[in-house]
C-alpha positions as CSV (number, residue, x, y, z in Angstrom):
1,X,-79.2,54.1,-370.6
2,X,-79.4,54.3,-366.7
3,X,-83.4,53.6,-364.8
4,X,-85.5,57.2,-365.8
5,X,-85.3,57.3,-361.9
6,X,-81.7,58.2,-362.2
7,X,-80.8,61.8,-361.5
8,X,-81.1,64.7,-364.9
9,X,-77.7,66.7,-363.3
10,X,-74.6,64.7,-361.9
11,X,-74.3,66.0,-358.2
12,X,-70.5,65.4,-358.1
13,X,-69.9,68.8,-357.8
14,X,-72.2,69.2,-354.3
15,X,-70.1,66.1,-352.7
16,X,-66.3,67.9,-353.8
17,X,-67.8,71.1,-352.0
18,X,-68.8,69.1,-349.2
19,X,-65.5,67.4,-348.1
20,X,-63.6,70.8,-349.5
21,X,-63.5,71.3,-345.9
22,X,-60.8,68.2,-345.2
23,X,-58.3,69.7,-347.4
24,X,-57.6,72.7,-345.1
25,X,-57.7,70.0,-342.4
26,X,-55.1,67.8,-343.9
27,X,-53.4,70.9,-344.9
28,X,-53.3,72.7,-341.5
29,X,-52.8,69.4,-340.1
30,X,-49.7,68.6,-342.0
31,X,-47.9,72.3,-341.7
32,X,-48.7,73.1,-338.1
33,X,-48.9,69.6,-336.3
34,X,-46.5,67.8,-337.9
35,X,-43.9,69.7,-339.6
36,X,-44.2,67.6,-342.9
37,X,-42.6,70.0,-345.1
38,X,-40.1,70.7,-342.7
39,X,-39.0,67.2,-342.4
40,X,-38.7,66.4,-346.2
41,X,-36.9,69.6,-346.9
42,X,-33.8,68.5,-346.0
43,X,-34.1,64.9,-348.5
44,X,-36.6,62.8,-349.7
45,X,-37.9,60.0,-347.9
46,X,-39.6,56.9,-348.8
47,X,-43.2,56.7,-347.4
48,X,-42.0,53.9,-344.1
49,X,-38.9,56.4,-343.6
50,X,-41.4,59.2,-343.3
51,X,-44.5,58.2,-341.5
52,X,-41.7,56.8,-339.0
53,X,-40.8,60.0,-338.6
54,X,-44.1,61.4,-338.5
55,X,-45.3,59.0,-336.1
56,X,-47.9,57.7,-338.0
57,X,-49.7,54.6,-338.7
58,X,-49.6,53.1,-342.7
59,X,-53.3,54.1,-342.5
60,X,-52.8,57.4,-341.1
61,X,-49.8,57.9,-343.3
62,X,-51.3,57.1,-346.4
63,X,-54.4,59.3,-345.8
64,X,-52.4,62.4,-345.3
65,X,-49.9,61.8,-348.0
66,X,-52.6,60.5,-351.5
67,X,-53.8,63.7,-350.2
68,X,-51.0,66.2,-350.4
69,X,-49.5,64.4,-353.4
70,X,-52.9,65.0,-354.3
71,X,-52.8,68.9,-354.5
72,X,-49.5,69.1,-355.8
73,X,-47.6,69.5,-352.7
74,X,-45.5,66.2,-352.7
75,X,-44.6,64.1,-355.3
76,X,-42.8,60.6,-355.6
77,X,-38.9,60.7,-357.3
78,X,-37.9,57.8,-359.6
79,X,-36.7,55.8,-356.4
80,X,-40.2,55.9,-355.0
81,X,-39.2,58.3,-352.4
82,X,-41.3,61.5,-351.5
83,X,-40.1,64.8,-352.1
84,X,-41.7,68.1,-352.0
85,X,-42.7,69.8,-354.9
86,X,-41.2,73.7,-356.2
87,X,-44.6,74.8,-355.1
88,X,-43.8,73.2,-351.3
89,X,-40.1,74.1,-351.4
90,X,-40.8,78.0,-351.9
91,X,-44.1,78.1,-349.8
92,X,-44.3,75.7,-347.5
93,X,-40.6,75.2,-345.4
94,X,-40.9,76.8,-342.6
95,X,-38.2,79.8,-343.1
96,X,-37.9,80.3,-346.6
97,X,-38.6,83.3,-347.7
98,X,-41.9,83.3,-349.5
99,X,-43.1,80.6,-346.9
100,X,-47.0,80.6,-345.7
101,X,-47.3,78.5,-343.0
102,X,-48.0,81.2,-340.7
103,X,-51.2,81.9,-342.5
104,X,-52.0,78.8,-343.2
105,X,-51.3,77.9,-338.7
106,X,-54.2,80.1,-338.4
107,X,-56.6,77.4,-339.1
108,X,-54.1,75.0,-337.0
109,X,-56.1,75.2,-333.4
110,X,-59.6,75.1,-335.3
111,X,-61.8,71.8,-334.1
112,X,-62.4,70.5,-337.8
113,X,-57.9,70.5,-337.3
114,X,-57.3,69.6,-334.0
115,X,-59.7,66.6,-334.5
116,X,-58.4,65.3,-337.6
117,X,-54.7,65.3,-335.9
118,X,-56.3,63.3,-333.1
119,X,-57.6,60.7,-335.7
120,X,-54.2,60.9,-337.2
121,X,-52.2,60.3,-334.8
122,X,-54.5,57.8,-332.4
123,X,-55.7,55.8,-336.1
124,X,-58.9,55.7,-333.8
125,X,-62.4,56.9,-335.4
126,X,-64.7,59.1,-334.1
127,X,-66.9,56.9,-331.3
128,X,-64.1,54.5,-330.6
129,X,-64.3,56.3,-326.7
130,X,-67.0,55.9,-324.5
131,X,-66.6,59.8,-324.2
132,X,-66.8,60.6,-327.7
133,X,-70.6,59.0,-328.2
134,X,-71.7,56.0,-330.5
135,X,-69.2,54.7,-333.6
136,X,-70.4,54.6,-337.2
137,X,-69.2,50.8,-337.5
138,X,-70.3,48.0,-335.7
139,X,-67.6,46.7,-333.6
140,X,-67.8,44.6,-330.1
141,X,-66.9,46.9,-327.3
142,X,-68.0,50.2,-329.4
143,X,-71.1,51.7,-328.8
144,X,-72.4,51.4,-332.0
145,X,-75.5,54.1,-334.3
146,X,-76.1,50.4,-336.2
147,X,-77.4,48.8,-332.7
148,X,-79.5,51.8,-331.8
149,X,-82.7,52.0,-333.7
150,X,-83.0,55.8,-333.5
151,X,-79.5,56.3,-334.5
152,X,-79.1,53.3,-336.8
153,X,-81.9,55.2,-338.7
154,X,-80.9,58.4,-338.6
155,X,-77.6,57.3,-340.6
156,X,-79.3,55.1,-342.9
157,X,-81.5,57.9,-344.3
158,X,-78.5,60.3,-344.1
159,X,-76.6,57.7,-347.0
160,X,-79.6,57.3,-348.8
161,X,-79.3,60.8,-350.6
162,X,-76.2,59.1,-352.7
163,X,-77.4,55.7,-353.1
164,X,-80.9,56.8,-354.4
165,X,-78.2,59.0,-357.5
166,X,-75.8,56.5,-358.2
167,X,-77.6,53.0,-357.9
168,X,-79.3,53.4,-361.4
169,X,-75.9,54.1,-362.7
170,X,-74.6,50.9,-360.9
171,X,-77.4,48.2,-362.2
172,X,-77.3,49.6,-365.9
173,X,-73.5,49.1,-365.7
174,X,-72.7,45.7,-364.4
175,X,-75.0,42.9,-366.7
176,X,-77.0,40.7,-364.2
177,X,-79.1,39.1,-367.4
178,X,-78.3,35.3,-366.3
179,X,-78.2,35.9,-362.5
180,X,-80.5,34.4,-360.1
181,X,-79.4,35.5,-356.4
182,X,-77.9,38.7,-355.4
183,X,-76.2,38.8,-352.0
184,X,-76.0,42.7,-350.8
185,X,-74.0,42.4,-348.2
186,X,-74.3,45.3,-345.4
187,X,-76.7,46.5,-348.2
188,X,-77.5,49.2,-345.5
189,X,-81.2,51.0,-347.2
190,X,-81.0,47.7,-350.2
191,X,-81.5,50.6,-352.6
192,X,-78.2,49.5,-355.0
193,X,-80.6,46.1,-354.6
194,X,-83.9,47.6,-356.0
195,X,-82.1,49.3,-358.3
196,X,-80.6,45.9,-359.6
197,X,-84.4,44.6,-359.3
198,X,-86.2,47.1,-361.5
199,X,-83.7,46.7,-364.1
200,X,-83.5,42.8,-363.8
201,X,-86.9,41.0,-363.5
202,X,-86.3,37.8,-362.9
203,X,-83.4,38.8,-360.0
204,X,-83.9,38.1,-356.6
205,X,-81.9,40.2,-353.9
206,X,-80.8,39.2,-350.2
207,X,-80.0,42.1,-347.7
208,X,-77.5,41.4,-345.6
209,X,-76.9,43.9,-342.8
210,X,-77.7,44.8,-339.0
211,X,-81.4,44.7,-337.8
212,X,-81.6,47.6,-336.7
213,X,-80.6,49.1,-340.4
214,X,-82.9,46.1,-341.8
215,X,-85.6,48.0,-340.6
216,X,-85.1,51.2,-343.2
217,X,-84.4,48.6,-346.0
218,X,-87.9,46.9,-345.9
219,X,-89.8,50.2,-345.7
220,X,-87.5,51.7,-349.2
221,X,-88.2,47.7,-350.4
222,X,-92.1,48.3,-350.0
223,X,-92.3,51.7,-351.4
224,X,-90.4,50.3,-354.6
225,X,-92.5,47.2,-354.6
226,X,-90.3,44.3,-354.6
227,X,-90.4,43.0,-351.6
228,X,-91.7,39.7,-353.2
229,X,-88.2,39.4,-354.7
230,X,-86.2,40.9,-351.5
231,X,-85.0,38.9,-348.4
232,X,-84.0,41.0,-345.5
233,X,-81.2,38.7,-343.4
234,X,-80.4,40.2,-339.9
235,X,-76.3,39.3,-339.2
236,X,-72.6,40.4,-338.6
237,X,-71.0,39.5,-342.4
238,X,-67.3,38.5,-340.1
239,X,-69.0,35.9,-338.4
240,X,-71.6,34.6,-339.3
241,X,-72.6,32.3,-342.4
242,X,-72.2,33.7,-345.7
243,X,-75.3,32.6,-347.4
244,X,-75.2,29.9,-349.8
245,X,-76.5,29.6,-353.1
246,X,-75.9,33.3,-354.7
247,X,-74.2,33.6,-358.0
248,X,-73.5,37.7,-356.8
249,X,-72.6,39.3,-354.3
250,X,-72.0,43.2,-353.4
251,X,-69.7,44.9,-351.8
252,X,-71.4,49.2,-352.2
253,X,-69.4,51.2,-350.6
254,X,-68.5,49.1,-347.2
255,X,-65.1,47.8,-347.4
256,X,-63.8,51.9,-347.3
257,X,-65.2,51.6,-343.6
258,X,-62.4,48.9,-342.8
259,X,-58.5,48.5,-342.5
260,X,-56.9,46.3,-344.7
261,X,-56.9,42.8,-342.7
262,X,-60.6,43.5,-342.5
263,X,-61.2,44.1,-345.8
264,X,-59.4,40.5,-347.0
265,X,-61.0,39.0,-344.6
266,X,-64.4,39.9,-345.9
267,X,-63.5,39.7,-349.5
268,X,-62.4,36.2,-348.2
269,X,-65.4,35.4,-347.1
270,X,-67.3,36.0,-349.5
271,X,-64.9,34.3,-352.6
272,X,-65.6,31.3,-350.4
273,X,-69.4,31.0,-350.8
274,X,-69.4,31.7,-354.5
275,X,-70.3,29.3,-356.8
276,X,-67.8,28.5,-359.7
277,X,-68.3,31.4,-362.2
278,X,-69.9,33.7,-359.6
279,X,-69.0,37.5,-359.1
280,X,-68.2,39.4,-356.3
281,X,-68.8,43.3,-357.0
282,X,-66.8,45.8,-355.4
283,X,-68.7,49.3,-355.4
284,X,-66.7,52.3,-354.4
285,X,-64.1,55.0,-354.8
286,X,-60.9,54.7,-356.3
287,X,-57.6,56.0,-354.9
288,X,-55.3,56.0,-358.6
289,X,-53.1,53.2,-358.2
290,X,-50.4,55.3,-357.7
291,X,-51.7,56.9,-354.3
292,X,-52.0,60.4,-355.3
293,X,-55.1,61.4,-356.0
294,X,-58.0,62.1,-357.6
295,X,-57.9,65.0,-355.0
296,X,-61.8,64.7,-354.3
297,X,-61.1,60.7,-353.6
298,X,-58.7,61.7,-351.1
299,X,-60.5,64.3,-349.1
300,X,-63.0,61.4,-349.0
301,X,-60.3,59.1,-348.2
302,X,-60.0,61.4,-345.0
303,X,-63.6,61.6,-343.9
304,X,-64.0,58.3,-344.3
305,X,-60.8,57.7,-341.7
306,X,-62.5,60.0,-339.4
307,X,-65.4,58.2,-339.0
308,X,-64.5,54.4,-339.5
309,X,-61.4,52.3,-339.3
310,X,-60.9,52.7,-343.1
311,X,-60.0,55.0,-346.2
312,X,-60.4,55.0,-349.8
313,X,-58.8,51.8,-351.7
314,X,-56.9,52.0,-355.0
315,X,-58.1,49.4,-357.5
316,X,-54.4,47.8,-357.6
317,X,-55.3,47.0,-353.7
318,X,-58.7,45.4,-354.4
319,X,-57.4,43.5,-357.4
320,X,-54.8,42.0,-355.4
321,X,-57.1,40.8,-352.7
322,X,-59.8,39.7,-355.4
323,X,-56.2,37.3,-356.6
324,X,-55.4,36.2,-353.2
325,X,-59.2,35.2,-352.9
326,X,-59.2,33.2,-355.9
327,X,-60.9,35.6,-357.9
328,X,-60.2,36.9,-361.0
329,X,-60.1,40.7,-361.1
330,X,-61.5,42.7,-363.8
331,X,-61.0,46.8,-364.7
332,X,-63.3,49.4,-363.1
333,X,-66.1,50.8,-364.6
334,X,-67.4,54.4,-363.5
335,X,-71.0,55.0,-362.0
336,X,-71.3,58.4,-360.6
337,X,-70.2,60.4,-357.9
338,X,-66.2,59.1,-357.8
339,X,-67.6,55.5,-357.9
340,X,-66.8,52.9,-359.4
341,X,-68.0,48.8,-359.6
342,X,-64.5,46.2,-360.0
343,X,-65.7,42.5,-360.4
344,X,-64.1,39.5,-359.6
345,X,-65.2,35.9,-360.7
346,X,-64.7,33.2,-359.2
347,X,-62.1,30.6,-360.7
């Protein structure tokens, strides 16, 4: 059974209502902005063909597509090639003659809309201006909320909600019984850490994440009392060091925040400092592998697009970059809240 400190009620349902609000985005985005169902009524299209045609990035494309195949709206043909569904063809095409789109444009000029299609169409987050305030990532030449203590803080406690429910689901579900070091790398409050702690004795845990996050991490490590088994290490996880002698490592909920070179890289990096036998965790959300759905993962999937220079992953993608790594890939198992932990050991 999970820690007793895990939560009575499963607070899925609160998150799905939370992110509800990116389906009308995605929705408004795609009928008003971009005449999506206007362009595939003619033929199908495979998914280059289409975000070609759309303008789009494969980031940006595949954000707004897992999500409409997600509600219904498109689906793929045999070929691979995306085609509306009945529901779209009566509804949706401009001109037919039970189409929607006019009520559904009235949502089109709303700010949630307009700067979604912004994201969309510049693949930029939120912050990557100077005039649009500090960045949720750290990146050189970004103002970034991880450099500023005040701000850094602010969005460390914000994430902390979620970590403090799913992290006992996380350490009763991956065994840790023969492990000595845990790397948590851009561990962010270490609370997937103390989690792992509590339920392992004789584990020790490094955080590994920006100083000015660092800072929240050590007060949550005091107030669960384990800060005589917690190392806090201050550093930027693409450049410097990995640290040496850990036979774990974590991955909780960070490589969403990053495109797909980035998320090699790091997966890279990491592979490379494991020990023989050694396991590299991957906690986080799940696109299916075919890329259309769960529909909560892909509202998610656009949030997170929003506000990084990421989206949601399907498992297929993180087991092929665990392989390429030198890893061997395992199956996902669930935690809570649309997560889910994917190991890979080391050859």
């Amino acid at each position: 059974m999970p820690d007793p400190a895990a939560p009575r009620l499963d607070p899925t349902p609160i998150f799905e209502l939370f992110r509800g609000s990116y389906a009308t985005a995605l929705l408004a985005a795609a009928v008003s902005h971009f005449d999506l169902f206007g362009k595939l009524a003619a033929q199908p299209m495979e998914f280059e063909a289409l975000r070609n045609e759309l303008k789009l990035t494969p980031r940006a494309a595949t954000v707004l597509v897992a999500a409409l195949r997600a509600m219904g709206l498109l689906r793929a043909d045999a070929s691979q090639r995306l085609d509306l569904t009945d529901l779209a063809r009566e509804h949706l095409v401009p001109g037919s003659e039970f189409h929607v789109s006019g009520y559904i444009a009235q949502a089109a000029e709303t700010p949630l809309v307009r700067d979604l299609v912004e994201r969309l169409r510049t693949n930029k987050p939120a912050g990557a201006k100077p005039d649009e305030g500090v960045g949720f990532i750290y990146r050189e030449g970004i103002d970034s909320a991880m450099e500023d203590e005040a701000a850094a803080r602010r969005l460390t406690l914000a994430l902390a909600g979620r970590a403090r429910n799913v992290a006992p689901f996380l350490a009763e579900r991956v065994a840790l019984d023969s492990c000595r070091i845990l790397l948590d790398v851009g561990g962010g409050t270490g609370i997937y850490s103390i989690a792992c702690l509590k339920r392992y004795p004789r584990l020790r845990a490094i955080v590994w994440d920006r100083e000015q996050v660092l800072k929240v991490a050590r007060e949550f490590a005091q107030e669960a009392g384990v800060t005589d088994r917690m190392q806090f290490l201050a550093g930027d996880m693409f450049v410097d060091a990995v640290p040496a002698g850990c036979d774990v490592m974590l991955l909780s909920n960070v490589l969403h925040d990053w495109d797909v070179p980035e998320c090699r890289t790091l997966i890279g990096r990491c592979a490379s400092a494991l020990p023989a036998g050694g396991r590299l965790l991957i906690h986080d959300v799940y696109y299916a592998d075919a890329m259309d759905g769960p529909l909560p993962v892909a509202l998610y999937s656009a949030a997170l697009f929003s506000l990084t220079e990421g989206r949601a992953y399907s498992a297929a993608e993180y087991q092929s970059w665990l392989t390429e790594a030198g890893l061997s890939p395992g199956s996902v198992v669930p935690t809570l809240i649309h997560c889910g932990v994917l190991a890979g050991t080391k050859k």
